[in-house]
PAKOLFI-281038 format. One record per residue: x, y, z of N, C-alpha, C in turn; residue in three letters. Coordinates in pm, whole numbers. Layout:
REM residues N
SITE     n_x     n_y     n_z    ca_x    ca_y    ca_z     c_x     c_y     c_z  code
SITE       X       Y       Z       X       Y       Z       X       Y       Z   Ala
...
REM end
This chain:
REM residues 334
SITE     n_x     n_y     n_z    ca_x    ca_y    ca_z     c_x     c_y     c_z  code
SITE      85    -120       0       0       0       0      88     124       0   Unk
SITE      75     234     -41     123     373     -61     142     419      52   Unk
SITE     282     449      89     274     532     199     312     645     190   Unk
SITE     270     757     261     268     888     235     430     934     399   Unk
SITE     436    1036     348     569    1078     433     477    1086     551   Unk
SITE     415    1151     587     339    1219     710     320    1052     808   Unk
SITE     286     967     734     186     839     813     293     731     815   Unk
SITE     434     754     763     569     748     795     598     750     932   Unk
SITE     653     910     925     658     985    1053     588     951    1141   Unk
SITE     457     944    1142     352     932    1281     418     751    1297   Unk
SITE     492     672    1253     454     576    1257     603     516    1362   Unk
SITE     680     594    1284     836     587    1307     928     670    1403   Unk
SITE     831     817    1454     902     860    1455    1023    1016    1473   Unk
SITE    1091     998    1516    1207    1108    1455    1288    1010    1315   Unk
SITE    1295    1075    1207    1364    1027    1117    1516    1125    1106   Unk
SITE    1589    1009    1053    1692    1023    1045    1795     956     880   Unk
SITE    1764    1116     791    1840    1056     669    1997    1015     682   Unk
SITE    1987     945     588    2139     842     574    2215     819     458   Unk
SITE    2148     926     325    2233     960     211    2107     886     132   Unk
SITE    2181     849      15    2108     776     -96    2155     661    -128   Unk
SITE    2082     581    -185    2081     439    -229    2056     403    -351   Unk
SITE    2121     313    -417    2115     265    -560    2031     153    -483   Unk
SITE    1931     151    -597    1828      53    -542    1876    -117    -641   Unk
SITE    1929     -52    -745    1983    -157    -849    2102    -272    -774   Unk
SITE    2237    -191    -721    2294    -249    -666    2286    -269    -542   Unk
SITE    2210    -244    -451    2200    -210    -330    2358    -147    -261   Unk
SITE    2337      -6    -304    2486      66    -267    2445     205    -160   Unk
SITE    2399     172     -42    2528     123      69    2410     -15      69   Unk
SITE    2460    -153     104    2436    -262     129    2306    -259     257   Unk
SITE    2171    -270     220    2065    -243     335    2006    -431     302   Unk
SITE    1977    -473     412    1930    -623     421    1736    -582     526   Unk
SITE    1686    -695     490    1526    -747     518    1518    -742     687   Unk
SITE    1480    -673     749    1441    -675     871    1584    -652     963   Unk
SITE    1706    -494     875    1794    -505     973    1782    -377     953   Unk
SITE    1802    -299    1051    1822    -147    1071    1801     -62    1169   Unk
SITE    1780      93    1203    1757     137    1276    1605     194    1264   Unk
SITE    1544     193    1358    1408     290    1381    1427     416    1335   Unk
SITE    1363     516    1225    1388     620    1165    1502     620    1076   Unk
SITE    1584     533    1060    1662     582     924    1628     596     835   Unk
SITE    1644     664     758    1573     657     576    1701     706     467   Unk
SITE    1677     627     364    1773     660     242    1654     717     167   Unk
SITE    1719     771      26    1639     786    -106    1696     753    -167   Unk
SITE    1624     709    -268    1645     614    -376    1753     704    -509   Unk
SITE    1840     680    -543    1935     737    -623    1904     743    -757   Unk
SITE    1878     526    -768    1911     468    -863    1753     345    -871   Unk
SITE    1678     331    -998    1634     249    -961    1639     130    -997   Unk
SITE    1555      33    -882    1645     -43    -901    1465    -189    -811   Unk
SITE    1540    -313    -852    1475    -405    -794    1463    -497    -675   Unk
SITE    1604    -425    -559    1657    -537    -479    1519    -522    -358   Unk
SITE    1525    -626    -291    1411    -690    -259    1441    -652     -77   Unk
SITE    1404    -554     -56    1373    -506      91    1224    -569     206   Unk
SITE    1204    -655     226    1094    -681     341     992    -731     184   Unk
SITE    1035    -785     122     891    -799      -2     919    -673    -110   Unk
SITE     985    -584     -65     927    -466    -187    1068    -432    -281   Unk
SITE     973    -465    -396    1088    -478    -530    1088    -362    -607   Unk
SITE     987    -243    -638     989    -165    -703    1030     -10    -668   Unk
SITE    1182       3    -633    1193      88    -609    1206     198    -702   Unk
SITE    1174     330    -707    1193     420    -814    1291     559    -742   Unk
SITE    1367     624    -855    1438     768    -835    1333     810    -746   Unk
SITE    1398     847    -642    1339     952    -541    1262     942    -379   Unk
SITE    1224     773    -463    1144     743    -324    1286     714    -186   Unk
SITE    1161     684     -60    1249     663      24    1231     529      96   Unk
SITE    1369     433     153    1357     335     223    1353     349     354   Unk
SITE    1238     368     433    1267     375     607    1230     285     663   Unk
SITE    1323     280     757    1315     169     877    1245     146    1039   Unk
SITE    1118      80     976    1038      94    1125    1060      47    1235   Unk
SITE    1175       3    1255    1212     -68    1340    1225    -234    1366   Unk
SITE    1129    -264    1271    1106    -445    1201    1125    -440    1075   Unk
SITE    1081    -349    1023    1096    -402     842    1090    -231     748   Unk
SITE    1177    -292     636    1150    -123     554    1004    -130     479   Unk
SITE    1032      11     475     944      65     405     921     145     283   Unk
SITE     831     188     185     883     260      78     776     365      83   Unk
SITE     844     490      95     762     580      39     791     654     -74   Unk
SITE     655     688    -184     656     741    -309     703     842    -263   Unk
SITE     800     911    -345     865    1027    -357     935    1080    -501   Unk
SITE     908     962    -581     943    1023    -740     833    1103    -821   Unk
SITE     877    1138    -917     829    1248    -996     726    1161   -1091   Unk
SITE     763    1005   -1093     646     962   -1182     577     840   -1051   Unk
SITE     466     790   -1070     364     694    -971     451     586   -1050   Unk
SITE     502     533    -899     541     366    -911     496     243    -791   Unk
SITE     358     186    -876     327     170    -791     293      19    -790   Unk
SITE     266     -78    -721     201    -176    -725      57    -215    -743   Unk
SITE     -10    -218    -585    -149    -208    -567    -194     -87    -536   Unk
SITE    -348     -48    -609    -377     103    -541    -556       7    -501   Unk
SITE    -568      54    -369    -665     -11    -288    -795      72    -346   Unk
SITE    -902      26    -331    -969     115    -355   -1107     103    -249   Unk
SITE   -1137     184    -159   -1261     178     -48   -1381     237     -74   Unk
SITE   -1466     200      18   -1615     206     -45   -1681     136    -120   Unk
SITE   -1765     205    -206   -1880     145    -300   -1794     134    -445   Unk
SITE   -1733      73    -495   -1645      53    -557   -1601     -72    -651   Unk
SITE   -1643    -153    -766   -1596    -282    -821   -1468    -275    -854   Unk
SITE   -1354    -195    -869   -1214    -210    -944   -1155    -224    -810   Unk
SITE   -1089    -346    -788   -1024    -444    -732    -860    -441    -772   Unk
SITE    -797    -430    -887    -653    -412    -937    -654    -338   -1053   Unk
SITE    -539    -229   -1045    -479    -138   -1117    -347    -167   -1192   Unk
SITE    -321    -175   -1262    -141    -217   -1370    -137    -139   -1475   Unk
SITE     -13     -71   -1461      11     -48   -1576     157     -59   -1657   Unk
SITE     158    -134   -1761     239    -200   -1771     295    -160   -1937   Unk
SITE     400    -193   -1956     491    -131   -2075     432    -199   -2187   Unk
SITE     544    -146   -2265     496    -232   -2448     495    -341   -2443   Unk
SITE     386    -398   -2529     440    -512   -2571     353    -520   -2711   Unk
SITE     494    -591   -2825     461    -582   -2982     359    -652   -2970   Unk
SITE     337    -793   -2894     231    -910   -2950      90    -803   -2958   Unk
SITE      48    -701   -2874     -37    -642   -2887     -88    -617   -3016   Unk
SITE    -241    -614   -3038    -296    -532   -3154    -236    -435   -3174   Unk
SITE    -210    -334   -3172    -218    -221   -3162    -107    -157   -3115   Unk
SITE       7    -250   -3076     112    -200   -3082     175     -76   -2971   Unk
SITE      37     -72   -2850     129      61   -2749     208      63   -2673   Unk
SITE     230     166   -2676     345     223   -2533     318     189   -2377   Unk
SITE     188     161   -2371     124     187   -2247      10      85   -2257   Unk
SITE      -8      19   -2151    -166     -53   -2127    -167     -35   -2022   Unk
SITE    -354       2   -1962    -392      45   -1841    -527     -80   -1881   Unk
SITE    -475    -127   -1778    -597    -260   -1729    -667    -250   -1596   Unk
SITE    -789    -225   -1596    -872    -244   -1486    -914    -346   -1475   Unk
SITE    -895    -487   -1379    -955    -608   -1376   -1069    -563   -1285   Unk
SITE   -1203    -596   -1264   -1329    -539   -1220   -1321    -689   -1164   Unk
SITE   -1465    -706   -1048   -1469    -786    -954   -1535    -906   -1015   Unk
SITE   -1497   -1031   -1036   -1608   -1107   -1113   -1530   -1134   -1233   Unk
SITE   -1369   -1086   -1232   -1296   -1155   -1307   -1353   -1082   -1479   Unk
SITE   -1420   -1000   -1462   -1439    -943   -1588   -1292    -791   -1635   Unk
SITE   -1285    -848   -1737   -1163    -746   -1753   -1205    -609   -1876   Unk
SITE   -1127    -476   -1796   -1126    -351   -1935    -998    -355   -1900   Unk
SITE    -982    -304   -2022    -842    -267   -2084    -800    -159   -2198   Unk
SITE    -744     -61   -2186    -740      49   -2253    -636      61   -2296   Unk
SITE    -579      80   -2416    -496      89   -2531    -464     221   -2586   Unk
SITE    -320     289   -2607    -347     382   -2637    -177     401   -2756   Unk
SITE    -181     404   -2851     -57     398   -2981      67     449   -2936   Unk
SITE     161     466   -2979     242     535   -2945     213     631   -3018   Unk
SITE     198     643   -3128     182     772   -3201      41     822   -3227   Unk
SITE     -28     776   -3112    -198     855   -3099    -268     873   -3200   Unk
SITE    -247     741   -3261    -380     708   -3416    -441     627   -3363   Unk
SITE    -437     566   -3314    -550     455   -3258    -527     455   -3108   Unk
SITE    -647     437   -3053    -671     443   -2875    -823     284   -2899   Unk
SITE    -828     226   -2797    -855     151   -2794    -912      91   -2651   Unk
SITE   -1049      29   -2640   -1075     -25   -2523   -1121    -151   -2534   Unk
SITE   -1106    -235   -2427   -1124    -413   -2473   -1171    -415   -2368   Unk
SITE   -1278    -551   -2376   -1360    -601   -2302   -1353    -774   -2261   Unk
SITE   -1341    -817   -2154   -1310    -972   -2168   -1323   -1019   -2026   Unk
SITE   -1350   -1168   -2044   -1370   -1249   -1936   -1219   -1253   -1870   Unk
SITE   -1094   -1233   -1918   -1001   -1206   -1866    -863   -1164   -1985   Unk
SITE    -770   -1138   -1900    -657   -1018   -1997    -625   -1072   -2120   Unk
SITE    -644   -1267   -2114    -605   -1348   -2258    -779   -1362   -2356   Unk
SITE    -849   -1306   -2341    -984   -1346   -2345   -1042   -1235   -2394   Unk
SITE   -1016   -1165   -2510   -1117   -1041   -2541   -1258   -1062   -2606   Unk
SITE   -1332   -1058   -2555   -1452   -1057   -2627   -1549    -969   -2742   Unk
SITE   -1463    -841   -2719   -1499    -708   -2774   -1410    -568   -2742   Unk
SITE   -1424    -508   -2825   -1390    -377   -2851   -1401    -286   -2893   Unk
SITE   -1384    -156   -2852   -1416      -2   -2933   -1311      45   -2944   Unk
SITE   -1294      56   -3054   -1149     191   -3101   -1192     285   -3188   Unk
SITE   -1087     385   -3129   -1100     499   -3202    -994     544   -3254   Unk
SITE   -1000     556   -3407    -896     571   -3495    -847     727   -3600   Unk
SITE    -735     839   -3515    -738     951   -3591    -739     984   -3694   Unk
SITE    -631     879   -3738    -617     873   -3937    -703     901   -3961   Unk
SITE    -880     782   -3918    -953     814   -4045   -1098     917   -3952   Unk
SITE   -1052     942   -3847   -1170     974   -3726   -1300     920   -3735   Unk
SITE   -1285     743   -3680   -1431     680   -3696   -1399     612   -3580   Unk
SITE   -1533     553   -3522   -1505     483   -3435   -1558     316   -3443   Unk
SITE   -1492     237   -3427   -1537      85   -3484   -1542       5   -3340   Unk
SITE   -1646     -57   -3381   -1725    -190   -3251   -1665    -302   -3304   Unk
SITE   -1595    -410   -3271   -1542    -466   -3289   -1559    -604   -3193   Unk
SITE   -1648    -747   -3256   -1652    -899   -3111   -1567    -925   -3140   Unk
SITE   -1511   -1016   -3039   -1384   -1113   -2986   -1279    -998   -3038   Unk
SITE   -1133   -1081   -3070   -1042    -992   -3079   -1029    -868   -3191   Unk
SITE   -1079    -904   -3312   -1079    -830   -3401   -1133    -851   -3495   Unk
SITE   -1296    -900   -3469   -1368    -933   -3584   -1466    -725   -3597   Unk
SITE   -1499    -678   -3755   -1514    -573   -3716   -1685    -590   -3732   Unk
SITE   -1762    -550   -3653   -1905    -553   -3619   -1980    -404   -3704   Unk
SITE   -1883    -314   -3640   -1962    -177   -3706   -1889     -53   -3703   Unk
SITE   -1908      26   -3747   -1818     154   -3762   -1853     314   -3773   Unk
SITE   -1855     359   -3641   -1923     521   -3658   -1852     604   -3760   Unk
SITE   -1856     670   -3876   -1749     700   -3992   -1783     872   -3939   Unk
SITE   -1669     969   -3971   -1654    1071   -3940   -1814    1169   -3990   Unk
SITE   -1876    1127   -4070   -1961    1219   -4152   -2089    1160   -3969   Unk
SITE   -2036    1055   -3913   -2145    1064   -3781   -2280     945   -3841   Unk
SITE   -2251     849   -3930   -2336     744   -4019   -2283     621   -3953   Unk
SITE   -2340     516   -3880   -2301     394   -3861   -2325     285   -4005   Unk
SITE   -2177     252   -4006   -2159     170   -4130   -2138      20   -4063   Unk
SITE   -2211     -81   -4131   -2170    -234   -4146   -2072    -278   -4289   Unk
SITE   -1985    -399   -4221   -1938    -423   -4350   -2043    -510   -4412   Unk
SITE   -1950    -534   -4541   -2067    -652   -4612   -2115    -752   -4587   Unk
SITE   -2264    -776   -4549   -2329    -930   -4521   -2355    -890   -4367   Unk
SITE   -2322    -791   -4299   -2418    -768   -4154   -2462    -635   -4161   Unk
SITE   -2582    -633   -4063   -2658    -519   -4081   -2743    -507   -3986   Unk
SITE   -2837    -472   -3956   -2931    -474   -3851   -2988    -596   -3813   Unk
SITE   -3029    -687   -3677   -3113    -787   -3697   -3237    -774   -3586   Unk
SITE   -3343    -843   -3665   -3490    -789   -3618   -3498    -940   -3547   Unk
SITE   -3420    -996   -3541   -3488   -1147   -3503   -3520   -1117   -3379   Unk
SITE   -3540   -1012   -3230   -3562   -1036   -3107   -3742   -1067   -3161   Unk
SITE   -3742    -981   -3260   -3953   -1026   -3308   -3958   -1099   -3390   Unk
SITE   -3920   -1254   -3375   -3892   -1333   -3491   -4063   -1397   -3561   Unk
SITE   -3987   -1389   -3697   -4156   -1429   -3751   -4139   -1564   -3827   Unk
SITE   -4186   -1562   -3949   -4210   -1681   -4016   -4079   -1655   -4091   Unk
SITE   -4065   -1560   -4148   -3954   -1549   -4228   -3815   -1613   -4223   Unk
SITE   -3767   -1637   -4349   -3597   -1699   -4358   -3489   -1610   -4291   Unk
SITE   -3516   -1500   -4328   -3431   -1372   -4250   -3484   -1246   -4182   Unk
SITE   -3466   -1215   -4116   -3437   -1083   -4068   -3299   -1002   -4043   Unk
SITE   -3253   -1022   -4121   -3146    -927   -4063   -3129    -797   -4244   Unk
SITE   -3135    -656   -4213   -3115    -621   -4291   -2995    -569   -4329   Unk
SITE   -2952    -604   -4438   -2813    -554   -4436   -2772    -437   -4565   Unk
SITE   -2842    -417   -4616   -2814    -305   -4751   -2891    -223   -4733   Unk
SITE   -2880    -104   -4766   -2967     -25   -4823   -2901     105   -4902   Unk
SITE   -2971     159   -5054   -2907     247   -5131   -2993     318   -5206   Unk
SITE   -2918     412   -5237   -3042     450   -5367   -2943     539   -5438   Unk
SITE   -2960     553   -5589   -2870     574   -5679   -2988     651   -5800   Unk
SITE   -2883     607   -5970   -2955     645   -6040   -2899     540   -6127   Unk
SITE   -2970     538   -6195   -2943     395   -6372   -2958     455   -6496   Unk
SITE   -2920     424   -6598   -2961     452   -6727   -3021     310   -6776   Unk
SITE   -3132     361   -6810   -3246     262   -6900   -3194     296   -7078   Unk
SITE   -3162     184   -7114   -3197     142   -7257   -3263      50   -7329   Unk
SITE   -3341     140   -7454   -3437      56   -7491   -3386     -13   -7634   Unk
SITE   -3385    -144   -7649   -3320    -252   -7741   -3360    -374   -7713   Unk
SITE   -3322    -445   -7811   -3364    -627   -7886   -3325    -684   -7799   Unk
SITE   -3398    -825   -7781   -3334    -904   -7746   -3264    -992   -7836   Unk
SITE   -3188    -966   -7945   -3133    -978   -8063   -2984    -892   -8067   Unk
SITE   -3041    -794   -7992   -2940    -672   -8038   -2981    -566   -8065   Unk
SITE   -2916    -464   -8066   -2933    -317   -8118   -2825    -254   -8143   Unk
SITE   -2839    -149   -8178   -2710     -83   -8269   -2765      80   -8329   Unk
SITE   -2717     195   -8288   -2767     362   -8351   -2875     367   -8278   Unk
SITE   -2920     332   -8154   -3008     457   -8100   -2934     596   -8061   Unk
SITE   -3058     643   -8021   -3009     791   -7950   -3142     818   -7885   Unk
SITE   -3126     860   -7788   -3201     920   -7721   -3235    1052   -7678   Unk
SITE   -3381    1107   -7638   -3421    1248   -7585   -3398    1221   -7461   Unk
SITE   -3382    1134   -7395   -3413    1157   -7244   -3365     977   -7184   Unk
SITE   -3275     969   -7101   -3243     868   -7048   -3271     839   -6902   Unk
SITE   -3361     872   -6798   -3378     910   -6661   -3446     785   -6573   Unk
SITE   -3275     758   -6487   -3341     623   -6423   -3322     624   -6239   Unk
SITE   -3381     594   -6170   -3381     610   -6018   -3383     523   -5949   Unk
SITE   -3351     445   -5842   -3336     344   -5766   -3350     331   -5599   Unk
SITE   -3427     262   -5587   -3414     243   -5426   -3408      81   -5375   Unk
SITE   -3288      59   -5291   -3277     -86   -5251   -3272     -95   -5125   Unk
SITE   -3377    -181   -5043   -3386    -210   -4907   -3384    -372   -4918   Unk
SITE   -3284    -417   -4869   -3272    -527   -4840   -3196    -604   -4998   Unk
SITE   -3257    -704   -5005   -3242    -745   -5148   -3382    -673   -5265   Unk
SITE   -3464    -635   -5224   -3605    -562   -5271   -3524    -392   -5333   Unk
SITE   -3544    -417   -5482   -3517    -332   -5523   -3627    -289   -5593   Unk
SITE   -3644    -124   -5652   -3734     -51   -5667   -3691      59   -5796   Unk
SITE   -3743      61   -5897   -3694     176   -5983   -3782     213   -6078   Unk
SITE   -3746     323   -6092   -3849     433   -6201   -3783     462   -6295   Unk
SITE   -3836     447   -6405   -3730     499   -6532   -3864     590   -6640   Unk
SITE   -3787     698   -6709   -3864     721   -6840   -3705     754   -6926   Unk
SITE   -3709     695   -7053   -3645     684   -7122   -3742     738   -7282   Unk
SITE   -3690     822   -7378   -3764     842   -7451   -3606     827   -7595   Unk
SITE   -3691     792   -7719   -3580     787   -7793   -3564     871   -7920   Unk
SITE   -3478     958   -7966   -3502     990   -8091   -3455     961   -8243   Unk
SITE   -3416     821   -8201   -3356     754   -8317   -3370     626   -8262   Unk
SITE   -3439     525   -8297   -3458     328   -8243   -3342     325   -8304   Unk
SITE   -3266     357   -8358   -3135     255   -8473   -3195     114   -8492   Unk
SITE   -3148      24   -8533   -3130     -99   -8550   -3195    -174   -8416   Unk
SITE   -3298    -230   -8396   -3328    -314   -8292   -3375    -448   -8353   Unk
SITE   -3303    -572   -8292   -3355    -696   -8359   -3435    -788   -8236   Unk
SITE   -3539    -878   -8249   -3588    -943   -8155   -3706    -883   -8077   Unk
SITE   -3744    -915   -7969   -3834    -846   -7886   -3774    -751   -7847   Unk
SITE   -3820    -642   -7816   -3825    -517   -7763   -3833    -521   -7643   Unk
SITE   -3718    -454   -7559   -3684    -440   -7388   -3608    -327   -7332   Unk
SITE   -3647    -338   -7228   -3547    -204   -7163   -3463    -321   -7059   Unk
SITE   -3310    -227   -7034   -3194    -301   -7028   -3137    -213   -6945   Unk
SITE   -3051    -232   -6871   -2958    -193   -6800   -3002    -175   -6646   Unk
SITE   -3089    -212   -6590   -3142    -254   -6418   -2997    -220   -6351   Unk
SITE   -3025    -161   -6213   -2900    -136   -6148   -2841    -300   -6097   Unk
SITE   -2890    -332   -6038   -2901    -473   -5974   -2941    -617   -6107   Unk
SITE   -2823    -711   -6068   -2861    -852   -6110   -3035    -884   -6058   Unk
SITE   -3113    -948   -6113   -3249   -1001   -6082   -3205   -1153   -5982   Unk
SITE   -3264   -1205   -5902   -3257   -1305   -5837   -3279   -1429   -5959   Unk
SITE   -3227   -1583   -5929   -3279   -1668   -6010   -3363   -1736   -5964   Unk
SITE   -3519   -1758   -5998   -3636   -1874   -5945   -3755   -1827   -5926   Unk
SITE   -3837   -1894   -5977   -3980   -1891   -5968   -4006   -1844   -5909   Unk
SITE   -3955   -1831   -5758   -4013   -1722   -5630   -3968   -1595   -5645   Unk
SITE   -3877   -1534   -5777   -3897   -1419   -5755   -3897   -1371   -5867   Unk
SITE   -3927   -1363   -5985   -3954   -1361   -6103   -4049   -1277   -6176   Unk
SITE   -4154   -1312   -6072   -4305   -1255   -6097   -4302   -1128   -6069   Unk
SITE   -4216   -1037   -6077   -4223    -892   -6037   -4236    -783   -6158   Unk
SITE   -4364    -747   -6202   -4344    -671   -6341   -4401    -515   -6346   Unk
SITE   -4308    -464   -6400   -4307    -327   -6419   -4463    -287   -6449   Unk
SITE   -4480    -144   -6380   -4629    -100   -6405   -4569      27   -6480   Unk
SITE   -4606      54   -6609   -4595     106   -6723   -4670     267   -6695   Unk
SITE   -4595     392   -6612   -4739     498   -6613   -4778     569   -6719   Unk
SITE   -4652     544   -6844   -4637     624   -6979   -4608     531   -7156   Unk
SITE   -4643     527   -7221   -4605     476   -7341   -4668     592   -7466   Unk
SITE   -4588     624   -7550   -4623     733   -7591   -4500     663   -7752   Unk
SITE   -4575     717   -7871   -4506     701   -8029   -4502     582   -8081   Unk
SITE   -4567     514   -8039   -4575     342   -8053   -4645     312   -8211   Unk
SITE   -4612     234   -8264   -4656     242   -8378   -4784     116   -8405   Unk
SITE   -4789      51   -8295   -4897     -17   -8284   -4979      12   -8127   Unk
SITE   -5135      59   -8150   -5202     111   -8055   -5192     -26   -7920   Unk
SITE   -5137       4   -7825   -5189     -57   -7728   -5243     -19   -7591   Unk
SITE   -5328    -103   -7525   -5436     -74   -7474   -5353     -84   -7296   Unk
SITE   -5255    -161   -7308   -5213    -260   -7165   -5003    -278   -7204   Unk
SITE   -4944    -197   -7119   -4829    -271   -7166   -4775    -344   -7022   Unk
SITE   -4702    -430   -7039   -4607    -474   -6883   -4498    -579   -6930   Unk
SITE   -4466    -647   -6827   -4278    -716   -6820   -4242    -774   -6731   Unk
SITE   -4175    -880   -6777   -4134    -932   -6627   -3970    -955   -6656   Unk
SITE   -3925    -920   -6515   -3760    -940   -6508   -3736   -1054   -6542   Unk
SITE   -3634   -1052   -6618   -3617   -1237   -6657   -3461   -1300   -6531   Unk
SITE   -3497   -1376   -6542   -3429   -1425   -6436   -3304   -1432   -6455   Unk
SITE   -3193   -1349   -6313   -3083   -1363   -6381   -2969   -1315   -6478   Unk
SITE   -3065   -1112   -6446   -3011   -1066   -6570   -3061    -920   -6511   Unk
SITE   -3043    -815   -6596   -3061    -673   -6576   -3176    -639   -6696   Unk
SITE   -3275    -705   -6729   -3355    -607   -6863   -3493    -712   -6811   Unk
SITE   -3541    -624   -6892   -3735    -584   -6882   -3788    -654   -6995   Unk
SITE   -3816    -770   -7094   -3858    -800   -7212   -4009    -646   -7158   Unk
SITE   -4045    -600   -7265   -4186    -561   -7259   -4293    -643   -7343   Unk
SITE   -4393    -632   -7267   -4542    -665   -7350   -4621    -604   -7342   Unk
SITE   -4729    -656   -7439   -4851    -569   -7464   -4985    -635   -7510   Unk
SITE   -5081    -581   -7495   -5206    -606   -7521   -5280    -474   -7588   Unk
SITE   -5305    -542   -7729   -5422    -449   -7807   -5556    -405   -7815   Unk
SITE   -5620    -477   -7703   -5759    -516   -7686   -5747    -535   -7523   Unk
SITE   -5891    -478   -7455   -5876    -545   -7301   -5842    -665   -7283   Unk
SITE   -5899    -768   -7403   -5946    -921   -7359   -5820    -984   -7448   Unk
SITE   -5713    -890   -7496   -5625    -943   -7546   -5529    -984   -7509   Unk
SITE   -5456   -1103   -7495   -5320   -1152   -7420   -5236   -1114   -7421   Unk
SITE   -5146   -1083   -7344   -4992    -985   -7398   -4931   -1117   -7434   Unk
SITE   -4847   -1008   -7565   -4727   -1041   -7661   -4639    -943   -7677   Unk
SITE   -4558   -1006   -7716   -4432    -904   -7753   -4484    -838   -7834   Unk
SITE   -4351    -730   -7770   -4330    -610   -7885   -4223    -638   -7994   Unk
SITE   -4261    -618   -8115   -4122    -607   -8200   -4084    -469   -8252   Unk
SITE   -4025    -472   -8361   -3928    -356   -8367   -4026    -254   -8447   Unk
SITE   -4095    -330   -8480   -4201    -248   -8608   -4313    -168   -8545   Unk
SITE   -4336    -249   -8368   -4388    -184   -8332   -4405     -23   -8265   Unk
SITE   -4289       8   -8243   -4195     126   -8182   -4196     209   -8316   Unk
SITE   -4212     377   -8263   -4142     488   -8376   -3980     514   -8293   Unk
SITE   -3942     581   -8393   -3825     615   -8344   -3826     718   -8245   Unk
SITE   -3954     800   -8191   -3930     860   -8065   -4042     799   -8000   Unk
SITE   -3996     686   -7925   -4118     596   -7842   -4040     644   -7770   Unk
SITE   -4174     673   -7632   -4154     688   -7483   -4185     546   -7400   Unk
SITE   -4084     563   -7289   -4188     476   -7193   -4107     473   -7050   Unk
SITE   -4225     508   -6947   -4199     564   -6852   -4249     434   -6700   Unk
SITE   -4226     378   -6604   -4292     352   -6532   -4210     299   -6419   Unk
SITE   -4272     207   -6351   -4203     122   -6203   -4188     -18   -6253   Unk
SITE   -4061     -13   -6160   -4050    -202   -6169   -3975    -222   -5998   Unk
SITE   -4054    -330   -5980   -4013    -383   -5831   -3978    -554   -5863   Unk
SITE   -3803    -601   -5797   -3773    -731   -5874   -3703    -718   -5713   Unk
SITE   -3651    -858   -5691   -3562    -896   -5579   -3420    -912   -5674   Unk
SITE   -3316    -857   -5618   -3190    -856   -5671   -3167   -1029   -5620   Unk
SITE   -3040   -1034   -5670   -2949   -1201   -5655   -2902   -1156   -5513   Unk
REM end
């Protein structure tokens, strides 16, 4: 325990200094339970020799003699200390702080470990060159279960289970980022569903083109305008695309370029664009729509000439060269 000069004195005494001591060599030669009541050295040199149990001597402190055994009191310019007790209402039980060591993550100068009561351990990390600071969490000092660091280079702060798997990341703009494939999970309200956990979400813009499923070749367009929203794998987009030259289109007639791959399988397939515009068409129709084909980025379109008429394709003959067409399509990405 820390002893202070004052609780020394009350303890010992008239004191009586006796020069200084290399604590390294023990120079003048002091032995375990031999001396006078009130003598005291200070520490010169430091050093480890082993007085009554106590090994950590530092520059400055002092060795006094209670009459049975020495003693050490702090008296250097930096805390050298062993145990610091702690009373009251209180869980931190042991204090260390202890030098480098490379095996560390993180490589510091310094670790300050609080072991808490219950064998649960923090541990605080801090670089030598103050880019990364760091706090760990664990059933004990070999045992991390988790962590938060905070990193200057890029000023974000990352959540991090066990030793260094990375969970999540506060990014300077103040946005919590997941990496790829984790994301939020809803399972505490678990339902019928395969998943809950969401892990994407975006929204962008696309260019829609309208061409064969054959091929195409010399369009041009008045207007190319495409929009996107993706929650989850459920993607969402609006396009109007208008053209002022078809060039060359061979095959059925489609719009092409979807931000997102389409999922592959019957269960998700069935998702077809609701058409709010078609405009220069060279055959009147009454009904147009589409379904994502599986597996791919484009829209075949169809149509119906008649209410009671079945959709069919469009071909090339059917389109002018400034056909519009404007609407929604909702598909599950891959």
């Amino acid at each position: 325990m820390l002893k202070t000069v004052s609780s020394v004195a009350n303890a010992l005494g008239a004191l009586n200094y006796k020069g200084t001591w290399d604590a390294d060599t023990n120079t003048p030669t002091l032995a375990s339970g031999v001396g006078t009541q009130g003598d005291y050295y200070v520490v010169s040199v430091a050093g480890t020799t082993d007085l009554d149990g106590i090994t950590n001597w530092g520059v400055g402190d002092w060795a006094a003699f209670n009459g049975s055994v020495w003693q050490r009191v702090e008296g250097g310019a930096d805390g050298n200390f062993v145990n610091l007790e702690v009373t009251g209402d209180a869980s931190i039980d042991d204090i260390l702080l202890i030098g480098q060591d490379s095996g560390d993550a993180f490589n510091p100068d310094a670790i300050l470990r609080l072991q808490r009561t219950g064998d649960r351990v923090f541990q605080q990390f801090k670089s030598d060159t103050d880019e990364v600071c760091a706090i760990l969490f664990g059933n004990t000092s070999d045992d991390v279960r988790g962590q938060i660091e905070w990193d200057n280079s890029t000023d974000s702060l990352a959540f991090y289970t066990n030793d260094n798997d990375l969970a999540a990341t506060f990014t300077s703009s103040g946005n919590l980022a997941f990496p790829s494939g984790q994301g939020i999970d809803f399972s505490a309200t678990a339902g019928t569903g395969t998943s809950e956990l969401l892990d994407d979400y975006e929204e962008g813009v696309w260019n829609p083109i309208i061409g064969g499923s054959g091929g195409q070749s010399g369009q041009s367009y008045t207007a190319q305008n495409g929009s996107y929203v993706k929650v989850g794998s459920m993607v969402m987009c609006t396009f109007d695309v208008v053209l002022s030259n078809k060039g060359t289109i061979t095959g059925e007639v489609q719009i092409s370029g979807l931000p997102f791959t389409s999922a592959n399988g019957a269960d998700f397939r069935y998702a077809a664009p609701s058409f709010g515009l078609w405009q220069n068409l060279a055959t009147s129709y009454v009904y147009l729509s589409g379904v994502v084909i599986d597996n791919s980025t484009r829209i075949p379109i169809r149509g119906a000439t008649a209410a009671a008429t079945a959709l069919s394709s469009i071909a090339t003959a059917d389109i002018n060269n400034n056909a519009r067409f404007s609407g929604t399509v909702v598909y599950r990405a891959a």
